[in-house]
C-alpha positions as CSV (number, residue, x, y, z in Angstrom):
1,X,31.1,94.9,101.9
2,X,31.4,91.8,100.0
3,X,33.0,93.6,97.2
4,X,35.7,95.3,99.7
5,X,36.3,91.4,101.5
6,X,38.0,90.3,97.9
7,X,40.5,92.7,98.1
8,X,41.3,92.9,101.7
9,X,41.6,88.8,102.0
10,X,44.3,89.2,98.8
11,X,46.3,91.7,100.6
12,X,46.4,90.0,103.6
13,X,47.6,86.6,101.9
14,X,50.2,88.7,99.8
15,X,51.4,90.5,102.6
16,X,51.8,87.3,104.2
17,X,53.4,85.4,101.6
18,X,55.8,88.9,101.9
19,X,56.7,88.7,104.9
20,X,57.4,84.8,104.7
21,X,59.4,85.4,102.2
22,X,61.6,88.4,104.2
23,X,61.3,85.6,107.0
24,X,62.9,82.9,105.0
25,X,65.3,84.5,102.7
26,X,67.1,86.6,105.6
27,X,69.7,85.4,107.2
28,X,68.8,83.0,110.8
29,X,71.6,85.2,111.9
30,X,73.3,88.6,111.6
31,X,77.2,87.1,112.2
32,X,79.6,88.6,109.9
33,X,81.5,86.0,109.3
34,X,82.2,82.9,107.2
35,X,82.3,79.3,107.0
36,X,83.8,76.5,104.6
37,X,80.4,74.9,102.5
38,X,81.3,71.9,100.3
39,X,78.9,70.9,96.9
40,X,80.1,67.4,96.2
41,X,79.8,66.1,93.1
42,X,76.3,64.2,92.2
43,X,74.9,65.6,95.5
44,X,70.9,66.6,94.6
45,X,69.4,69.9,95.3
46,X,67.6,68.5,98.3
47,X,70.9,67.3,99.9
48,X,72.4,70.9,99.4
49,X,69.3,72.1,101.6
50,X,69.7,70.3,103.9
51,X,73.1,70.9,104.3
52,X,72.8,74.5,104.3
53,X,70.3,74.7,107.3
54,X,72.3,71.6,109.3
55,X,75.6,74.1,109.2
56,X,73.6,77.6,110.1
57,X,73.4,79.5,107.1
58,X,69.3,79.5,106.3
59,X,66.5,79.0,108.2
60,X,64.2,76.8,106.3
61,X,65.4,73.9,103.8
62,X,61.9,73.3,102.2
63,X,62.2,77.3,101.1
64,X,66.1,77.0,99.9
65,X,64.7,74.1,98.1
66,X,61.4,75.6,96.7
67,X,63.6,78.8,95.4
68,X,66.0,76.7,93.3
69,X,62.9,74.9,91.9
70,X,60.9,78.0,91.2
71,X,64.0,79.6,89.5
72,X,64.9,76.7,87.5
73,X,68.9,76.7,88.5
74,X,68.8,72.9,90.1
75,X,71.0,72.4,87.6
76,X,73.2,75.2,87.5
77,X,74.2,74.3,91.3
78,X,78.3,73.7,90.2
79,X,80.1,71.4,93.5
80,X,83.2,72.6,95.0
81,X,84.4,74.6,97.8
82,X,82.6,77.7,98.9
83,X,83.6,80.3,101.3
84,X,79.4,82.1,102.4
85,X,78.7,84.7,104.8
86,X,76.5,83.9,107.1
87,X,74.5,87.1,106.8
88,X,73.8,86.3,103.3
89,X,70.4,86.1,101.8
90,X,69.0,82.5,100.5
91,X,68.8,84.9,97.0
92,X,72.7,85.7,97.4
93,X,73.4,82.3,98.5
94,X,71.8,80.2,95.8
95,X,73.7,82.9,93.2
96,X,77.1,82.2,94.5
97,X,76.5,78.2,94.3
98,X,74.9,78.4,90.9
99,X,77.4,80.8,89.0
100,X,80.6,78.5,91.1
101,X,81.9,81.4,92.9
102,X,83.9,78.4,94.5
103,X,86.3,79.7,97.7
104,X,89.8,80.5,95.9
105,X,93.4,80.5,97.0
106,X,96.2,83.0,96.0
107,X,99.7,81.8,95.5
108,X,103.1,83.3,94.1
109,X,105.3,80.5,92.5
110,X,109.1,82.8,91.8
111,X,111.2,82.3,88.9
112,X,113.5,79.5,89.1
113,X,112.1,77.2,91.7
114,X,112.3,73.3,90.7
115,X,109.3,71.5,91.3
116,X,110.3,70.5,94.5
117,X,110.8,73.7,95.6
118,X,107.2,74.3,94.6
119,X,105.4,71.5,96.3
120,X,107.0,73.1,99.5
121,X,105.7,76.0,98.8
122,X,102.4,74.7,98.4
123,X,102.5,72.2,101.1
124,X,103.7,75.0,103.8
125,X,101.1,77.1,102.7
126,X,98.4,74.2,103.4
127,X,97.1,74.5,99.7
128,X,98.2,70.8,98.5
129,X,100.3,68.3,100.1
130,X,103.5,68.7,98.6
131,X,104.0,64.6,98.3
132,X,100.5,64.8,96.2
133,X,102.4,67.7,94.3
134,X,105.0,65.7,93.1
135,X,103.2,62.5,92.1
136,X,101.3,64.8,90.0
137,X,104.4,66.1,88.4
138,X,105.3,62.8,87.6
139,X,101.8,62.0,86.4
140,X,102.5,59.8,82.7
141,X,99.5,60.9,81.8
142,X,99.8,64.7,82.0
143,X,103.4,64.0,80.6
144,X,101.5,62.8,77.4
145,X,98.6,64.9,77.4
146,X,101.0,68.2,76.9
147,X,103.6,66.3,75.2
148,X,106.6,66.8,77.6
149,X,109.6,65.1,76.7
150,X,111.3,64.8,80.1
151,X,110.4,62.1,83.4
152,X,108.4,65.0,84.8
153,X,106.8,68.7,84.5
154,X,110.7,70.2,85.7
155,X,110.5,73.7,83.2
156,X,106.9,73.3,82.5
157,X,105.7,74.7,85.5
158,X,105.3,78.5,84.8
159,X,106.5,80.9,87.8
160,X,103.7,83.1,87.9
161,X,100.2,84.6,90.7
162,X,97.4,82.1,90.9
163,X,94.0,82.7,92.2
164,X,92.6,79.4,92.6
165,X,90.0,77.2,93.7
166,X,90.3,75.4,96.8
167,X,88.9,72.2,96.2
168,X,91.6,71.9,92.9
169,X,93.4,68.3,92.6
170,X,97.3,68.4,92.6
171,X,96.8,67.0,88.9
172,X,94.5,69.9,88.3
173,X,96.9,72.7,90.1
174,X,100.3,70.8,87.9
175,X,97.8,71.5,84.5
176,X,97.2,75.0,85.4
177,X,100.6,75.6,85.6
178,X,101.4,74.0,82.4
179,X,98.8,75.4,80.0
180,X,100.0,78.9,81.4
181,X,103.8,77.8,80.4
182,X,102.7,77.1,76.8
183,X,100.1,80.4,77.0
184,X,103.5,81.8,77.8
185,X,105.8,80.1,75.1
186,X,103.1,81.0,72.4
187,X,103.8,84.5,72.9
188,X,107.4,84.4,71.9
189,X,108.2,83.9,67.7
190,X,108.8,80.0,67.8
191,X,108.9,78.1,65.0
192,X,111.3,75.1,65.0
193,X,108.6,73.4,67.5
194,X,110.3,69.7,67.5
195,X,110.4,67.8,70.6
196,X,114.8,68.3,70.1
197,X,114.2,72.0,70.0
198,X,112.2,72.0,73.1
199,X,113.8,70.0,75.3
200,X,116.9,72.0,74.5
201,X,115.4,75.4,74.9
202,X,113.6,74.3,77.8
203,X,117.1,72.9,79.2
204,X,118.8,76.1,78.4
205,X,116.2,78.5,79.5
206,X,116.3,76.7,83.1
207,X,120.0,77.5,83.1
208,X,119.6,81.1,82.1
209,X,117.3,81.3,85.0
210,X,119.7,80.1,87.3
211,X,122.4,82.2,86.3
212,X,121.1,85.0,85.2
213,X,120.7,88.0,87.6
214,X,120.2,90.8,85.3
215,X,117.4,91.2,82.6
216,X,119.7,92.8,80.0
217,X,122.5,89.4,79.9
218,X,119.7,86.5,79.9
219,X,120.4,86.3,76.1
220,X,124.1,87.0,76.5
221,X,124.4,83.7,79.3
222,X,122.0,81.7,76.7
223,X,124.4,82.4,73.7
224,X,127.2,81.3,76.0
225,X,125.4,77.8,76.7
226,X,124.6,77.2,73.0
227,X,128.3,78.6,71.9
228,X,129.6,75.5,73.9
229,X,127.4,73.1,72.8
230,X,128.3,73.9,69.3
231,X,132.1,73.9,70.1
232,X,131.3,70.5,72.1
233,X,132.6,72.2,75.3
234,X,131.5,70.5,78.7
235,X,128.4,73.4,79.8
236,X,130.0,73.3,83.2
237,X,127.0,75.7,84.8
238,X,127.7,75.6,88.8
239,X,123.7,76.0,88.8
240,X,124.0,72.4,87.3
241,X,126.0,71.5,90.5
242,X,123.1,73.1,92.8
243,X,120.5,71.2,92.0
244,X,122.3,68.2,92.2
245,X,122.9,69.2,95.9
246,X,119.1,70.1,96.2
247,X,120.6,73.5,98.2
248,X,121.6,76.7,97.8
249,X,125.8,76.8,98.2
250,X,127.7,80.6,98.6
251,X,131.0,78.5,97.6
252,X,131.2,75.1,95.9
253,X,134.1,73.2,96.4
254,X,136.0,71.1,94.4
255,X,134.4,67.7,95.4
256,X,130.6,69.3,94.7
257,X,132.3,69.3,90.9
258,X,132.9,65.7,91.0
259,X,129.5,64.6,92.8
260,X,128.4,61.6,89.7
261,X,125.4,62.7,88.5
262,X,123.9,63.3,85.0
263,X,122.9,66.4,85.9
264,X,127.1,67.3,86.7
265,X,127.8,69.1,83.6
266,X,131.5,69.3,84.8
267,X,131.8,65.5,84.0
268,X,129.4,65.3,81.5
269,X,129.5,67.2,78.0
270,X,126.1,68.4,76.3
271,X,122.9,69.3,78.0
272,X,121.6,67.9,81.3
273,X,119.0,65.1,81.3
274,X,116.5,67.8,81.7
275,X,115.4,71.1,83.3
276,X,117.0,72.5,87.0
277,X,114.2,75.2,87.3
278,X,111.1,76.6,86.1
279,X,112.2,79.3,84.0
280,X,110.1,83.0,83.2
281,X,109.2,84.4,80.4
282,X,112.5,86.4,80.5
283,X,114.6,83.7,80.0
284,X,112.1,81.6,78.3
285,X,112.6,84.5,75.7
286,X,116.4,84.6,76.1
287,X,116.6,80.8,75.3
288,X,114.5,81.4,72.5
289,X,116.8,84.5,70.8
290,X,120.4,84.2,72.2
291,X,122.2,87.3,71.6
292,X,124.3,87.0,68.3
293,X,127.7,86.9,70.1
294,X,130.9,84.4,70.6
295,X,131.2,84.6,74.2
296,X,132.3,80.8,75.7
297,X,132.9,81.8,79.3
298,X,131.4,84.0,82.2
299,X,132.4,85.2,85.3
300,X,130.7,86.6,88.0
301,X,131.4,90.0,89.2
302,X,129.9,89.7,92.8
303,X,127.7,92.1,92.1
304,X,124.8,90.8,90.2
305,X,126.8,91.3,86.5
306,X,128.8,88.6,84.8
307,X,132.1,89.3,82.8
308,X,132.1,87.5,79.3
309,X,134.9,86.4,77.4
310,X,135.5,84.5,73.9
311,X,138.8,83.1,75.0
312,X,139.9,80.9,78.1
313,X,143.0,83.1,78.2
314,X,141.0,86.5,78.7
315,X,138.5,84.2,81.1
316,X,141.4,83.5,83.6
317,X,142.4,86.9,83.8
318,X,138.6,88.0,84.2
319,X,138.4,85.1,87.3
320,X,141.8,86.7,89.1
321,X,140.7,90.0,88.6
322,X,136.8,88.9,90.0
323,X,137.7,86.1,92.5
324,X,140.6,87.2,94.0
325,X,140.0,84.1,97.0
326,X,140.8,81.1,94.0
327,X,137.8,79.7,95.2
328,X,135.3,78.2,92.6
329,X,132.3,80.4,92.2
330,X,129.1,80.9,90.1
331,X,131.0,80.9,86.7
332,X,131.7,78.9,83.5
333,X,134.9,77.6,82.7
C-alpha cells in the first residue's frame, strides 16, 4: 500500500497543478470581443499583470506574472497599443505582447494630395490629429535627417496603403512615408542625385501629377515643363494656380492668374518654391525620363487627354478647337 500511496499522491498533485493551470490560463470570460490594452514604455512585468486582470482579460495576475517569469520573455514584453480578445488564453495573450503584435490602422493616402490634404485625411479618420500632422511635416529635424531641400515633407510624402500601428507619433507616421518615397525613388535609374536635381524633379514630378490624367503622357507633360525651363518660358501650370487657392476650381479666371504668390507660375518664371503634391511612382518616373520630344504647350481635350504642340501658333488653334467657351482651363500657355 505504501508503495501504491507514492504514485497516487503525484497524480493527484499533477492533476491539480493541471487543472490550475486550465483554471488560470482560460479566459475569466467566453466574450468574443475586444478591448484597447496599452504597454507603456518602462512599465515592469508586474505592472502589465496587474493591468491585464484590473481591465477583465485574465483571471489571476500572480499566474500571468509567474508564466512570463517561467518562460523567460519579461523582456521580450514590447509597449504599445494592442487590440486582445477577451477569450484569449494567458498563453495567446503573453505571445501577442511579446512578439508586438501592436493594434494596426489601415489607411490609403491617393496620388497627388498635398500634405494638407493628408493631415485631413488622417485627422477625419481619427488616426492623428491633422494639426500634429503638419507640425511633423515641418519637423527641422526630419527635414535634415532625410536631406529635404524644401520648408517641409511637400513631395516626400509617398501616396501609397499603410498598415500601421496605432500608438505611432505624427513624426513617426511623416517618416514612414518618407523612407517609402526614397524605397520608391531608388527603384527608378537615378544618377545625377544633387540636392538641384532633386528639388527639380521632385518640383516637376508634383506637376506631372497634377496634370497628368493619363499613364501614357506623364513623360510627354514632364518634357513640356523641362522644354520651358530650358527656353526660359514662364511654366504657367494652372495646377500651380490650385494650390495657391488650396481648392479644387472647374474654371479659373483671370484674377486666380494674378493672385501674388511664389507659387503663381503665371507671374513668375522657373520652378515653384517647391512641390504642390505628393507625386507616384508614375510620375516620379516621368519626371525622372521625360519623353525625348519638343512640345512647349498643352491643352486639355475635356476628356482626360491633352493636345501638345511645339509652337504657340498651332497651341491657339488647338485651344479654339478644345475650348470653344474662351474661358481659361487646365492648360499651358
Amino acid at each position: 500500500m505504501k508503495k501504491l500511496k507514492i504514485p497516487i499522491i503525484i497524480f493527484i498533485i499533477l492533476t491539480g497543478f493541471y487543472f490550475a493551470f486550465y483554471f488560470f490560463n482560460s479566459p475569466p470570460n467566453g466574450y468574443n470581443s475586444s478591448s484597447s490594452f496599452v504597454v507603456n514604455q518602462g512599465e515592469n512585468v508586474k505592472i502589465i499583470a496587474k493591468n491585464l486582470l484590473d481591465e477583465g482579460f485574465i483571471r489571476s495576475d500572480v499566474f500571468f506574472f509567474s508564466l512570463i517569469r517561467i518562460s523567460r520573455k519579461a523582456r521580450s514584453i514590447k509597449s504599445g497599443q494592442y487590440n486582445i480578445n477577451f477569450n484569449l488564453r494567458n498563453t495567446e495573450i503573453l505571445h501577442i505582447l511579446s512578439e508586438g503584435i501592436v493594434a494596426t490602422e489601415k489607411f490609403t493616402i491617393p496620388e497627388g494630395y498635398s500634405f494638407k490634404q493628408i493631415a485631413e485625411l488622417l485627422g477625419n479618420r481619427g488616426i492623428i490629429s491633422s494639426v500634429l500632422f503638419i507640425e511633423a511635416c515641418n519637423n527641422t529635424d526630419i527635414l535634415a535627417k532625410y536631406k529635404i531641400p524644401f520648408d517641409n515633407a511637400e513631395g516626400f510624402l509617398f501616396p501609397d496603403t499603410y498598415i500601421v500601428a496605432k500608438d505611432l507619433s505624427a513624426d513617426q507616421l511623416v517618416e514612414v512615408m518618407v523612407k517609402k518615397f526614397f524605397e520608391n525613388l531608388q527603384k527608378i535609374p537615378y544618377t545625377d542625385y544633387t540636392e538641384h536635381d532633386l528639388k527639380k524633379m521632385v518640383i516637376i514630378a508634383s506637376l506631372v501629377e497634377k496634370e497628368a490624367r493619363l499613364d501614357s503622357e506623364r513623360a510627354i507633360i514632364a518634357a513640356v515643363f523641362y522644354n520651358r525651363l530650358h527656353n526660359g518660358k514662364r511654366l504657367e501650370s494652372c495646377a500651380t494656380i490650385q494650390y495657391i487657392l488650396g481648392k479644387t476650381k472647374e474654371r479659373l479666371l483671370i484674377s486666380d492668374l494674378k493672385v501674388k504668390s511664389p507659387y503663381n507660375t503665371y507671374l513668375h518664371t522657373g520652378l515653384p518654391p517647391g512641390p504642390i503634391s505628393n507625386p507616384g511612382y508614375k510620375s516620379l518616373f516621368a519626371a525622372v525620363n521625360p519623353a525625348d520630344v519638343d512640345y512647349l504647350f498643352f491643352v486639355s481635350k475635356r476628356d482626360g487627354s491633352h493636345y501638345f504642340s511645339s509652337t504657340y501658333k498651332e497651341h491657339l488653334k488647338a485651344i479654339k478647337r478644345y475650348d470653344s467657351s474662351g474661358k481659361i482651363g487646365p492648360q499651358v500657355s
